[in-house]
C-alpha positions in Angstrom: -22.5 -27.0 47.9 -24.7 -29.9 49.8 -23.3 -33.0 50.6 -24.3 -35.6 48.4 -27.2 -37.5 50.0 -27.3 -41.4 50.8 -30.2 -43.3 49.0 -33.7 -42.5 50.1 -37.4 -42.6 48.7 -38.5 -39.7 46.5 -41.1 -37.4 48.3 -44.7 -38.8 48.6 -47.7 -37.9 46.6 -45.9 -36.8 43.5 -47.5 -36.6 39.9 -45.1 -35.2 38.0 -41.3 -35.6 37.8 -39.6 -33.2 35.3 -36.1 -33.7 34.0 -33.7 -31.5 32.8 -30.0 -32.3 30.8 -28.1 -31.0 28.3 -24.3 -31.8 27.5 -23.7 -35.8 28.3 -27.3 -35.8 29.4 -28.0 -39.0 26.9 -26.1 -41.2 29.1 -27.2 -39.5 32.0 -30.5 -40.0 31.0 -30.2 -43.9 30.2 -29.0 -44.2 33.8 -31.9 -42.5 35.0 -34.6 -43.4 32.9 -34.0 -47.3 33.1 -34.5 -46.9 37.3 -38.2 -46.2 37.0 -40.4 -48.9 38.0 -43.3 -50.2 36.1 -45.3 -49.3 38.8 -44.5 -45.5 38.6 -47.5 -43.6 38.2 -46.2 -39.8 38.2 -45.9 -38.2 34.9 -42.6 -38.0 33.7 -41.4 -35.0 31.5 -38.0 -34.9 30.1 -36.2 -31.8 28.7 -32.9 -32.4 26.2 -31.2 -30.1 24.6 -30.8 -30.9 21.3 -29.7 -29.0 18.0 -32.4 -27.1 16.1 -33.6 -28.9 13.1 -32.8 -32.4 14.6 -35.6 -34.9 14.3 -36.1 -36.6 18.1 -35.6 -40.4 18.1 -35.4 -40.3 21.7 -38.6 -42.2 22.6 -36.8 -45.0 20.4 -33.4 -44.7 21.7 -35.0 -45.7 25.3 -37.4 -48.0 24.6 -35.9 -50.7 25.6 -34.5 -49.7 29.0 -37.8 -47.8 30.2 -40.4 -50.1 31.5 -42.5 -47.2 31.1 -44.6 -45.9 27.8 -42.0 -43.5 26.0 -43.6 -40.5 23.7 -42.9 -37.1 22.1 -45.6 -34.4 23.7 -47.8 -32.9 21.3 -49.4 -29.5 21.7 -53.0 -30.0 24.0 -52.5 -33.4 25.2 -53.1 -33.8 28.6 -50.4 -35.7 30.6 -50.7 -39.3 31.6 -49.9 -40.7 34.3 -46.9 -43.6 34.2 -45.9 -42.3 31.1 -42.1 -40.6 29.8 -42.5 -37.5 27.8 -39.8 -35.6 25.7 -40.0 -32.2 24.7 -39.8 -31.9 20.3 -36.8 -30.4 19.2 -36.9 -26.6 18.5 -40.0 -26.1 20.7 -40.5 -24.5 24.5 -42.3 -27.2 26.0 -44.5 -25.8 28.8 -47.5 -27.3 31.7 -50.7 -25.7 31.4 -52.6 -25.5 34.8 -55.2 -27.7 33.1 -52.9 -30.8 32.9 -52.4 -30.0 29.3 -49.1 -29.3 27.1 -48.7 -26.8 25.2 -45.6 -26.0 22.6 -44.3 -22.5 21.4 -41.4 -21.0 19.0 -40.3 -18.2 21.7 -37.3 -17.4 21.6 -34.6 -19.5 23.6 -33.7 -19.3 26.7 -29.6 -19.4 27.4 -29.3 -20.3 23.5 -31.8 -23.5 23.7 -35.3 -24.2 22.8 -36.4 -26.6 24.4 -35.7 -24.3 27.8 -35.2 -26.7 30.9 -36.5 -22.9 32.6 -40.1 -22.6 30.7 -40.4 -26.3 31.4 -40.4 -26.6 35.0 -41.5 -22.4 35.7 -44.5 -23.6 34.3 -44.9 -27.3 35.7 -44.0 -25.4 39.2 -47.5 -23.5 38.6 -49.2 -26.6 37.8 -48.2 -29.3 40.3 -46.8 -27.3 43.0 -46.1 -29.7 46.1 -46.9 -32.7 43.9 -43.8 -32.1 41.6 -40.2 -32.9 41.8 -37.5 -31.3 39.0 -34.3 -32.8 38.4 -31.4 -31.1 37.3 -28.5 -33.5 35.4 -25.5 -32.7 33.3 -25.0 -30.1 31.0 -23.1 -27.1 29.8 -25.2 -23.9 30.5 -27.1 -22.5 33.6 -30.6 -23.2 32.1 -32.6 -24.6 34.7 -31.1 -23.0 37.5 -34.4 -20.0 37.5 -37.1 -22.8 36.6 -35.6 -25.2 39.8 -36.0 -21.6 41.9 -39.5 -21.5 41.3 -40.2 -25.2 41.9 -38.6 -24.7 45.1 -40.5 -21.5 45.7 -44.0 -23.2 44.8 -43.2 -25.9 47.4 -42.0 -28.7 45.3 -38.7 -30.8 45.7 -35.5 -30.4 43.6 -32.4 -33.1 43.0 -29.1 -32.0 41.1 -26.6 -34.3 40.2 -23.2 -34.0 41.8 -21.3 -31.6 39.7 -18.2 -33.1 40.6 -19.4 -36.2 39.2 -21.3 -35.2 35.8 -20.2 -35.4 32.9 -20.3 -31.4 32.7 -20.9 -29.7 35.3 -22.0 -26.0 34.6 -26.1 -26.4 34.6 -25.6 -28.8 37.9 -23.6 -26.2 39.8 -25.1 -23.1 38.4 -28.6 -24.8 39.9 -27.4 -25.5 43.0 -25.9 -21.7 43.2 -28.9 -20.2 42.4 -31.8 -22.7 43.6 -30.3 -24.8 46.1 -31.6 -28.4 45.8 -33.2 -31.3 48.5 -30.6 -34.0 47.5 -27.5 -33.9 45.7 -27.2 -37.0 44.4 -24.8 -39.4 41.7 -26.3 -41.1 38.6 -26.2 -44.4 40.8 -28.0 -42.8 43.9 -30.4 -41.0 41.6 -31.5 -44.3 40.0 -31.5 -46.5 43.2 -33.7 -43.2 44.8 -36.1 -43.4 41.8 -36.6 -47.4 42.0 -38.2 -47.1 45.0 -41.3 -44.9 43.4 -44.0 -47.2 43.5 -47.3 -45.7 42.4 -46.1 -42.6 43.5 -48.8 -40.2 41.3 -51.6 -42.0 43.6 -50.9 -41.5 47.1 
């Protein structure tokens, strides 16, 4: 495994910043999501796994520690910059190369749909260089494929500790198969991601 990394400014020139969690990755995501800065102009996309046939409250439950806009993505929108998107529940959420989501009932990948793996496989395709994924807790090793092809396509990759998540399996089966730039702690992770500052415009 890499050693975790001290605190140090996210890669320049992104415009997208893709998320991934599953098991304990509410908390994980509170931690994470209340570091971005107003300022932040990358896109931000956020895979969850969550049961089928649960309705999202997600953009709510954040609201108030995001100083960013907060909103489910819909099928055709085109992503906006400084803004947090979640994928629906029960739907692949995928990048078109156009800038554009776009939402399908495939079948799921390691047992989830939402798949952290068609998320950023496709983002990786889009953005390229420009993009960094993000790899948190959880309990399966979705993600690990989707982090090797952001990797692959030139783009950066953080995992959280596995030692210190609150599971695990996805962190380490990520770093196993994809490696990862930093391996960082929720409290690194956040102090990394509060020094974006208009990152999606240089």
């Amino acid at each position: 495994m890499l050693p975790t990394c001290d605190v140090a400014p996210p890669p320049p020139g992104l415009r997208l910043i893709a998320i991934g969690a599953s098991a304990g990755g509410v908390e994980a995501l509170g931690i994470v999501l209340r570091a971005l800065p107003a300022t932040c102009r990358a896109t931000v996309v956020v895979v969850l796994h969550l049961a089928p046939g649960r309705s999202s409250q997600l953009p709510h439950l954040y609201a108030e520690r995001c100083q960013l806009p907060l909103r489910e993505a819909q099928d055709k929108e085109p992503l906006q910059a400084g803004t947090v998107y979640f994928a629906p529940p029960d739907y692949h959420l995928q990048v078109e190369p156009d800038g554009c989501f776009s939402l399908s009932q495939e079948e799921p990948v390691y047992f989830s749909r939402p798949s952290i793996d068609v998320l950023l496989e496709t983002a990786a395709y889009a953005y390229r260089r420009a993009m960094l994924a993000i790899i948190l807790t959880g309990a399966s090793a979705d993600g690990a494929a989707g982090l090797a092809r952001v990797r692959q396509l030139g783009g950066s990759a953080w995992v959280q500790d596995p030692q210190r998540a609150s599971c695990g399996i996805m962190p380490a089966a990520a770093l196993k198969r994809a490696g990862a730039d930093r391996v960082l702690d929720l409290p690194q992770m956040a102090a990394s991601l509060a020094l974006l500052d208009n990152a999606g415009d240089k």
